[in-house]
Backbone as a ProteinNet text record, in pm:
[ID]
protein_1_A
[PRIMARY]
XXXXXXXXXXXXXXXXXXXXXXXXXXXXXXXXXXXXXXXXXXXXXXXXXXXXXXXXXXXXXXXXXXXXXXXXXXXXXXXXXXXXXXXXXXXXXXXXXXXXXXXXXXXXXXXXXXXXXXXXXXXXXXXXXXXXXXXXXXXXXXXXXXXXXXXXXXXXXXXXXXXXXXXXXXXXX
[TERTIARY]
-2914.7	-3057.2	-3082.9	-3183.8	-3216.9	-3308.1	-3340.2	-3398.4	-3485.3	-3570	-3641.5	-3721.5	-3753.6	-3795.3	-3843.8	-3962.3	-4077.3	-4096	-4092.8	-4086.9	-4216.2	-4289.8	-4392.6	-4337.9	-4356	-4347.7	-4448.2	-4480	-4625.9	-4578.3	-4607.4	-4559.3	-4640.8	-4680.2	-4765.4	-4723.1	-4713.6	-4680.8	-4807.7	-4781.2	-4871.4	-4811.4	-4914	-4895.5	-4872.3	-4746.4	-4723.8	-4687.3	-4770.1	-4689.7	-4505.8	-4469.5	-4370	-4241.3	-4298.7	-4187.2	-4205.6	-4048.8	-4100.1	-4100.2	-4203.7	-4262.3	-4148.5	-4072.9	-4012.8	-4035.6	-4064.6	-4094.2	-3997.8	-3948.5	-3810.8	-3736.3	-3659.8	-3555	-3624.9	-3702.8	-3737.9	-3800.7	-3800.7	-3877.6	-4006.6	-4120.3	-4214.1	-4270.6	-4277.4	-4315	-4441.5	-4490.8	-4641.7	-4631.4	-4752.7	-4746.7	-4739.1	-4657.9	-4695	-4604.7	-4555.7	-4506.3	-4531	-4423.8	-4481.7	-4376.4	-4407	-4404.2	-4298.2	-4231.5	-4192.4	-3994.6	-3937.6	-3805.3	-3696.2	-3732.5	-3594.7	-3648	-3671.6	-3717.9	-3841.4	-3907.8	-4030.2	-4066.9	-3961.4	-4027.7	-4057.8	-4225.8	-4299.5	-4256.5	-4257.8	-4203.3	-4123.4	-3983.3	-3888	-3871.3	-3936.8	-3963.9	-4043.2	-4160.6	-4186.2	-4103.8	-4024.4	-3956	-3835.7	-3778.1	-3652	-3728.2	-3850.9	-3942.3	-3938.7	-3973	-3967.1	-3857.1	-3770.2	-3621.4	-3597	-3592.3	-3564.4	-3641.2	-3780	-3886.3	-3845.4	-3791.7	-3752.6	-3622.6	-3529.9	-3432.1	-3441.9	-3567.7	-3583.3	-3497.6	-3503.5	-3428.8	-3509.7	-3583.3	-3637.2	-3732.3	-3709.7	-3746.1	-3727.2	-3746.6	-3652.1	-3701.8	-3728.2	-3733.2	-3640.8	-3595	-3478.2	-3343	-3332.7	-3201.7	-3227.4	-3307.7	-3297.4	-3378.5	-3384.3	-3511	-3520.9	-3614.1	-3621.2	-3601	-3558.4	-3514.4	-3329.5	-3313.8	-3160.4	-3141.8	-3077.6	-3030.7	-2985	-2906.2	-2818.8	-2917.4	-3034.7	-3080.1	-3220.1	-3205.9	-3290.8	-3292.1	-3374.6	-3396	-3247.5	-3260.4	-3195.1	-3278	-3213.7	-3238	-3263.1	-3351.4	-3451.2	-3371	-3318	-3209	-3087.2	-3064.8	-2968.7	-3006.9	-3132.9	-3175.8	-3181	-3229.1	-3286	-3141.6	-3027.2	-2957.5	-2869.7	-2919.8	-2863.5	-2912.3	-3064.4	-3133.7	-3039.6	-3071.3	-2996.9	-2854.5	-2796.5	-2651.1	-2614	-2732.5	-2769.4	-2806.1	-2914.3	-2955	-2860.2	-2745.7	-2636	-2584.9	-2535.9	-2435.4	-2481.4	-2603.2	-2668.7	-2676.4	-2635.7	-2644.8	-2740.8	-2888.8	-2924.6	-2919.2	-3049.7	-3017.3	-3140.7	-3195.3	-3300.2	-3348.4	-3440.6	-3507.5	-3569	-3686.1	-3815.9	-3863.8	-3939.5	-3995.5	-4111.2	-4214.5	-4380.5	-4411.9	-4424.5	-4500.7	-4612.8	-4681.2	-4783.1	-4806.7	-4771.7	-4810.5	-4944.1	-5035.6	-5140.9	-5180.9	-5227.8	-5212.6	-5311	-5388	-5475.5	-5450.6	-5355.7	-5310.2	-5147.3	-5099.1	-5041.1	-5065.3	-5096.2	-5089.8	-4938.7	-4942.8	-4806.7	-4734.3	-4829.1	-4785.7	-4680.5	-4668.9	-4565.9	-4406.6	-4404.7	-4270.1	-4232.6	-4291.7	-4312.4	-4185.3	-4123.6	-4017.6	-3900	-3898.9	-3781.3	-3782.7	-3883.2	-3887.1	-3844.9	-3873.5	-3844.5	-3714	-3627.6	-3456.5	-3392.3	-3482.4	-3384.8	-3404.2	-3487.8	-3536.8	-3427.7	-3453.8	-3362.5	-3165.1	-3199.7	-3016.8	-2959.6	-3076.6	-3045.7	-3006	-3076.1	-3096.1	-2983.1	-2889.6	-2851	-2927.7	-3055.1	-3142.7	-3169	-3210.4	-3243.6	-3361	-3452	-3559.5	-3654.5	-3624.6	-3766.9	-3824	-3699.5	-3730.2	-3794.4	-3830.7	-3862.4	-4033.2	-4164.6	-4280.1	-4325.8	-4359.5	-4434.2	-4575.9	-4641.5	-4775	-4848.5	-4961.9	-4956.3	-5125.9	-5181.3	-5365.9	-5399.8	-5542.8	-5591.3	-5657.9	-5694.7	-5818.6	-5949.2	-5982.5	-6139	-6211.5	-6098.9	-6203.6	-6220.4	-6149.9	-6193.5	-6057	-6074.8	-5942	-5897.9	-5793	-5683.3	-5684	-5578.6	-5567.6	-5646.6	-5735	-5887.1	-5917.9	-5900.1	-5913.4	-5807.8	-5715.4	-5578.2	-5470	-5503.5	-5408.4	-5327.9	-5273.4	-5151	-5144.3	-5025.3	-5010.9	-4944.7	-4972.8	-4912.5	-4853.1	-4758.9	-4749.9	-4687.9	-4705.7	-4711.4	-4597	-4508.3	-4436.9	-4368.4	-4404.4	-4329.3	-4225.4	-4110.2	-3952.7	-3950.2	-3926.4	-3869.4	-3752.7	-3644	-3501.8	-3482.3	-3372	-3292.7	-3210.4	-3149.8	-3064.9	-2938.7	-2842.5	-2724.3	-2682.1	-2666.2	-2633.1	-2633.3	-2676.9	-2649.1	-2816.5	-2806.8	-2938.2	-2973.3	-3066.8	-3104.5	-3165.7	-3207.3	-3268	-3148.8	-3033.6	-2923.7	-2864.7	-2844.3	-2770.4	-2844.3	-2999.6	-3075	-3070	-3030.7	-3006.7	-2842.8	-2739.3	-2627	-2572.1	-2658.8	-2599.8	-2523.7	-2434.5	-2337.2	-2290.7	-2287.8	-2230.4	-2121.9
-8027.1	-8004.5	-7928.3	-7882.8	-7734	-7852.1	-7778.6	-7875.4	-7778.9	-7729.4	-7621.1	-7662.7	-7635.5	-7652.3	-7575.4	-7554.7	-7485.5	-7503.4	-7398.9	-7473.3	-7337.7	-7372.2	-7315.6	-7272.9	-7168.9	-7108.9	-7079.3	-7074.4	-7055.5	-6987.8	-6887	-6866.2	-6760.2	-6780.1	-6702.7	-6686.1	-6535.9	-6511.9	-6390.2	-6451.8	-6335.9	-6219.6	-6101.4	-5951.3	-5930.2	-5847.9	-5843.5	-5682.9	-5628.3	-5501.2	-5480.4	-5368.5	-5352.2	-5410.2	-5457.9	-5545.8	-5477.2	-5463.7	-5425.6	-5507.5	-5437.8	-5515.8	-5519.4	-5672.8	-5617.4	-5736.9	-5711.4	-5785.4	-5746	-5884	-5855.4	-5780.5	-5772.6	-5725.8	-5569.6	-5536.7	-5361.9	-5345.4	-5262.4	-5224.2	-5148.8	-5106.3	-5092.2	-5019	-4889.2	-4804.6	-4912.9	-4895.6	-4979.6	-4987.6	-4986.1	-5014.1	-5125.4	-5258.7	-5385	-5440.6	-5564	-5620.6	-5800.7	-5824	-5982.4	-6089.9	-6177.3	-6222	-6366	-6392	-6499.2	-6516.3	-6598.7	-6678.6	-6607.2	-6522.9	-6460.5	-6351.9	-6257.5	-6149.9	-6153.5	-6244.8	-6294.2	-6256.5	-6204	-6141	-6257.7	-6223.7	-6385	-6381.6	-6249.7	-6282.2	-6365.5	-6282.6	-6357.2	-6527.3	-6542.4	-6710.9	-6791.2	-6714.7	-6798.6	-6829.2	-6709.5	-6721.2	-6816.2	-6782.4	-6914.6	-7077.2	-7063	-7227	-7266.5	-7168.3	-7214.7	-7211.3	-7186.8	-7192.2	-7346.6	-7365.6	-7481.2	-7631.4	-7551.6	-7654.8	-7694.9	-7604.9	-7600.4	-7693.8	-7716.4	-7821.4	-7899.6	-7983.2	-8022	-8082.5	-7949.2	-7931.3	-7935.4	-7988.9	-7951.6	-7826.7	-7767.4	-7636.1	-7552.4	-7446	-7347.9	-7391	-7458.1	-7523	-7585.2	-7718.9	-7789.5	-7772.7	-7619.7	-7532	-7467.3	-7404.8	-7259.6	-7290.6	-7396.6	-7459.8	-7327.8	-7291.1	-7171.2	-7263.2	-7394.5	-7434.6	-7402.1	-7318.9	-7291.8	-7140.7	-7091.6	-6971	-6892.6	-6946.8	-6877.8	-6802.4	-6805.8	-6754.3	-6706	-6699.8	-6601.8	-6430.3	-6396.3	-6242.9	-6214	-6299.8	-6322.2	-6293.8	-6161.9	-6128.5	-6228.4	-6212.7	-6324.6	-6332.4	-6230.1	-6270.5	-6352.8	-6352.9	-6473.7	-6625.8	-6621.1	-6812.6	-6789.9	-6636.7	-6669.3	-6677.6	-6613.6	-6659.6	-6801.9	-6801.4	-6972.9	-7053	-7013.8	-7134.9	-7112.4	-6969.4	-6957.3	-7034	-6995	-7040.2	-7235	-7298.7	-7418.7	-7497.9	-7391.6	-7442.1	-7466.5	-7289.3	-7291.9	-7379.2	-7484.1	-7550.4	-7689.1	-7697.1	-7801.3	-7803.9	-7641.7	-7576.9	-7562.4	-7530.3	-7444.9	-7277.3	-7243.2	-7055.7	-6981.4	-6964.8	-6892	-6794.9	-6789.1	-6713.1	-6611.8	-6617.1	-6573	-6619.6	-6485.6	-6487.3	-6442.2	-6468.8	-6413.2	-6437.1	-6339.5	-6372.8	-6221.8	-6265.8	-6213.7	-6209.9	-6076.5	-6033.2	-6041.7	-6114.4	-6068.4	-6021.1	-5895.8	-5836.7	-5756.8	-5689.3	-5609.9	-5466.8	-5423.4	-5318.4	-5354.8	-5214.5	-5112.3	-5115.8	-5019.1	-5059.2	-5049.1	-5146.2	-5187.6	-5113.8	-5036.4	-5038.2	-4954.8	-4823.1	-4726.1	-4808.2	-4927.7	-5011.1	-5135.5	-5125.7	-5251.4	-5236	-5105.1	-5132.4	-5168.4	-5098.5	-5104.6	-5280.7	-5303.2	-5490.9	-5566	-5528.4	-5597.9	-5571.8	-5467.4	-5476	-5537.3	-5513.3	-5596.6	-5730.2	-5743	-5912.9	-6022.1	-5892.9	-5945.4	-5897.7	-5804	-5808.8	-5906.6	-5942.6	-6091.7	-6181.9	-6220.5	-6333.8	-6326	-6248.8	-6194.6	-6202.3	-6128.8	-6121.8	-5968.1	-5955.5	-5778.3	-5761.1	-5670.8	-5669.1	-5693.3	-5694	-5736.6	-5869.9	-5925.1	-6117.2	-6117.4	-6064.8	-6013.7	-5934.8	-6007.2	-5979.7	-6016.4	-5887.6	-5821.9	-5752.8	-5893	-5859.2	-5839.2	-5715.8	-5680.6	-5740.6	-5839.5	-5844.4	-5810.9	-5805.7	-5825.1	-5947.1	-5985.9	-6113.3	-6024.9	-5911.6	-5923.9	-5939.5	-5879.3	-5905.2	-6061.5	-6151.9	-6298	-6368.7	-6420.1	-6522	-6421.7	-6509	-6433.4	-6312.6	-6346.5	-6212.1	-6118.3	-6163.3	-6017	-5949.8	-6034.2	-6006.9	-5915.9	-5912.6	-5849	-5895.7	-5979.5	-6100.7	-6178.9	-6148.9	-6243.7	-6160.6	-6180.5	-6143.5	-6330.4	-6340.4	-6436.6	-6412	-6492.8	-6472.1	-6587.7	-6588.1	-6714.3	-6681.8	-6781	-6767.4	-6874.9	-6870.9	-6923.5	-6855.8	-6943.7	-6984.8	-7062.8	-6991.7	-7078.5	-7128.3	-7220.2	-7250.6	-7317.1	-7284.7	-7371.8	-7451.6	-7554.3	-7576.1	-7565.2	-7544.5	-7461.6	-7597.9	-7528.3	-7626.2	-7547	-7667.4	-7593.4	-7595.1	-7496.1	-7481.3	-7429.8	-7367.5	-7270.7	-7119.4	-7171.7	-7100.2	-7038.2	-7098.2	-7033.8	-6938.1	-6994.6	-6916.2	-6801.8	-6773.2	-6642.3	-6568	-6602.8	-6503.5	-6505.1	-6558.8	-6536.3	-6599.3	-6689.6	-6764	-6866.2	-6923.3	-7052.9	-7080.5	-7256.9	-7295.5	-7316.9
-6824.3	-6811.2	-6680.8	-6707	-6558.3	-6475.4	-6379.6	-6279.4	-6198.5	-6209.5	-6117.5	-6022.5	-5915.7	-5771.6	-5719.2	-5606.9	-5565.6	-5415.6	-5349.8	-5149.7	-5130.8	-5044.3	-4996.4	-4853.2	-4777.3	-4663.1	-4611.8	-4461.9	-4425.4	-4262.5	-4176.5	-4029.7	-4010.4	-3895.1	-3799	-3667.6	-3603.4	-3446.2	-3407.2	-3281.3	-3152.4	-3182.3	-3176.1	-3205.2	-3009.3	-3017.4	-2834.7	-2822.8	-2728.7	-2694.3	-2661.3	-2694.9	-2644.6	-2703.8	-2869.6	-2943	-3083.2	-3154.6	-3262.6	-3340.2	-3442	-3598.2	-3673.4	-3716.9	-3790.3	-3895.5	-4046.3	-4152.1	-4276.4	-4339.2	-4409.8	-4362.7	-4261	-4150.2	-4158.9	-4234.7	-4156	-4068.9	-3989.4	-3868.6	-3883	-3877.8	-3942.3	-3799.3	-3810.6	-3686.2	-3665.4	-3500.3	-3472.6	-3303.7	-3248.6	-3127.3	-3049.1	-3129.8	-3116.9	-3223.3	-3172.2	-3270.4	-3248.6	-3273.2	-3309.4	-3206	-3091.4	-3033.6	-3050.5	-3005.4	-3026.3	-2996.7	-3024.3	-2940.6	-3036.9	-3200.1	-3257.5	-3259.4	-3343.9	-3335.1	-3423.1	-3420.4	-3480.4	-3651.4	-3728.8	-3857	-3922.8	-3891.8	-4019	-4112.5	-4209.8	-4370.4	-4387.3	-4321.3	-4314.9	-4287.1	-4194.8	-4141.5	-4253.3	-4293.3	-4427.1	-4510.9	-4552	-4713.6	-4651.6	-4549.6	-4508.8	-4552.4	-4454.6	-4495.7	-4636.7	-4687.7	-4849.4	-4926.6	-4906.2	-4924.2	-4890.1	-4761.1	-4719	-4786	-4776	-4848.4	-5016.3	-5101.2	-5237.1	-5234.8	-5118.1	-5099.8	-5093.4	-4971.8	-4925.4	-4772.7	-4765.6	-4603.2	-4509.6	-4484.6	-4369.8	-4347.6	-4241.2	-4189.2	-4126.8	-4059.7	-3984	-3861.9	-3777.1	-3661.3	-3669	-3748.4	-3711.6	-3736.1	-3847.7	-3846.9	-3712.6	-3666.5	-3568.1	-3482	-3351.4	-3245.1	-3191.8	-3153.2	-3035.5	-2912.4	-2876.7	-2767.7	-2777.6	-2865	-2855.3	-2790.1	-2700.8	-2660.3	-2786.6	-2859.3	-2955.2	-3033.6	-3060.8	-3133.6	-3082.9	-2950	-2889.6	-2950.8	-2957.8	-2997.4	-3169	-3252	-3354.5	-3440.5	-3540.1	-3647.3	-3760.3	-3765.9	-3860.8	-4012.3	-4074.6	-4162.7	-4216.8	-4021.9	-4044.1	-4072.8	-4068	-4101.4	-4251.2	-4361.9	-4451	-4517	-4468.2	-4531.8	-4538.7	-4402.2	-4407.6	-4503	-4500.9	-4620.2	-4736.1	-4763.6	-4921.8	-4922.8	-4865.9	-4840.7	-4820.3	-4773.9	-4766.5	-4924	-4988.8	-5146.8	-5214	-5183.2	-5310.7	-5271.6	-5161.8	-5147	-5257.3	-5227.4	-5353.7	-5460.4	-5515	-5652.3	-5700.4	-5584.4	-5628	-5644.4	-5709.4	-5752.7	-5684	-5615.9	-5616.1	-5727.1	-5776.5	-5936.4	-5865.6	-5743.8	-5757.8	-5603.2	-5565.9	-5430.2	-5410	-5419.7	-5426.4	-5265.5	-5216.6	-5066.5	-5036.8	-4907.4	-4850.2	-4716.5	-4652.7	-4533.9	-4525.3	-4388.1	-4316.9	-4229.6	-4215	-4088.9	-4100.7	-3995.1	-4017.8	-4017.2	-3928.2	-3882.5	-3875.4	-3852.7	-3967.4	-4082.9	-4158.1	-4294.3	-4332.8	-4472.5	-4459	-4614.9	-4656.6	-4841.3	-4843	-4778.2	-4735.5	-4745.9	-4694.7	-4666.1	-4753.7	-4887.6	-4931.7	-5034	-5066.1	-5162.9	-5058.1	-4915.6	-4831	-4820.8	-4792.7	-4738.8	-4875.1	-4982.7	-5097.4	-5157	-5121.7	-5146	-5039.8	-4892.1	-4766	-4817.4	-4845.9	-4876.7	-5017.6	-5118.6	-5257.1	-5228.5	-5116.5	-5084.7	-5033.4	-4905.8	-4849.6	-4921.2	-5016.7	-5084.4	-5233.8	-5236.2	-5356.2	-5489.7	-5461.6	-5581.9	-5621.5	-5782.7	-5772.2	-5754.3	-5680.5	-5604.6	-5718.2	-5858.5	-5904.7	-5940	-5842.5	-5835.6	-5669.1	-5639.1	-5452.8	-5471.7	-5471.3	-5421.4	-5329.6	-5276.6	-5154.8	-5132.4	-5084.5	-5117.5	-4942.3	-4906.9	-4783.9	-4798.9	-4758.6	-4721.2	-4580.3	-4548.1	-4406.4	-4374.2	-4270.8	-4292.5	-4250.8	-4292	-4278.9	-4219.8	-4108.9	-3953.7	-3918.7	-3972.7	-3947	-3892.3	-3785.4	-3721.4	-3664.5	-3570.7	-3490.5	-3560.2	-3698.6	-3751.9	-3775.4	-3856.2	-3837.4	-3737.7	-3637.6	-3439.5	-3403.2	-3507.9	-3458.6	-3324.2	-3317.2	-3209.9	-3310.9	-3423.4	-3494.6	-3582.1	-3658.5	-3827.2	-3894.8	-4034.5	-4081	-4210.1	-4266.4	-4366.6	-4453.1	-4607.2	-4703.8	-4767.2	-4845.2	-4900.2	-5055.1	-5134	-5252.5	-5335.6	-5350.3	-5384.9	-5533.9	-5607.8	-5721.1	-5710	-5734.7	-5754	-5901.7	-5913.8	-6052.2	-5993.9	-6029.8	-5998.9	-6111.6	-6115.1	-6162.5	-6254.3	-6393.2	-6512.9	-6607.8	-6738.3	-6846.8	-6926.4	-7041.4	-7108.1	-7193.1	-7195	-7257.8	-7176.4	-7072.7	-6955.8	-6890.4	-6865.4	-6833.1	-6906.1	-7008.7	-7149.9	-7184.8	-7155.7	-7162.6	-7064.4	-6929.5	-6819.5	-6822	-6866.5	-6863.9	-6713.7	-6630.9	-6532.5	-6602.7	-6527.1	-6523.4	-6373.4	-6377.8	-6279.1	-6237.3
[MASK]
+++++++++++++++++++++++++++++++++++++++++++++++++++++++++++++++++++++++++++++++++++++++++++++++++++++++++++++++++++++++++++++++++++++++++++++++++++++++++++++++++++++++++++++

């Protein structure tokens, strides 16, 4: 019997001069980027959360403290693959990744296929299991203010068996 599972991701950082933007490991020309102890890419930090959240692992604070050196100014890829790499050890599969950049500035649509193959390569998925959705807030909050970007994230998982659901995508465990 299949077993499917759902983790929500949620992360927000300070927009800081002099840093670059980088969301799903791309770099995203801008005069400003996003603040914080790895190399701050929210996407990325969401979709790890919900990875983790779909395990029930925890979260990317208590894999990756920013009270650790090691992962000072650390490419934000390496946690998402930890999550992944954490699920499969449970047997789960990752299916499906729906998330949403908020930000007011840069616009982001120009970069949304590059972020959505870095994102489904990471994750060994083919990018059309990888959505990438870009909003603003509307002039409202931090973000509308343009002092943050945030971003949301939901994770489907299977967990690895037998079925019918398997037997139509041609997975096995």
């Amino acid at each position: 019997m299949s077993e499917i599972r759902t983790g929500l991701g949620w992360d927000s950082h300070r927009l800081a001069a002099g840093r670059p933007l980088i969301l799903g490991g791309v770099t995203v020309p801008s005069e400003f980027g996003l603040e914080g102890h790895s190399d701050s890419d929210v996407l990325a930090h969401a979709i790890t959360d919900a990875v983790l959240g779909a395990a029930a692992l925890g979260d990317i604070g208590m894999h990756f403290p920013d009270s650790d050196p090691r992962w000072k100014g650390c490419d934000s890829l390496v946690f998402l693959r930890h999550a992944k790499d954490l699920a499969e050890a449970l047997g789960y599969r990752i299916v499906n990744v729906d998330s949403t950049v908020i930000l007011e500035r840069p616009k982001l649509k120009d970069y949304r296929q590059a972020i959505r193959e870095k994102v489904a390569e990471t994750l060994g998925l083919e990018p059309d299991r990888v959505s990438v959705k870009f909003k603003t807030a509307e002039q409202v909050g931090p973000v509308g203010e343009g002092r943050s970007a945030e971003s949301q994230a939901i994770v489907t998982m299977l967990k690895l068996g037998t079925g019918p659901w398997h037997e139509a995508t041609g997975w096995t465990s």
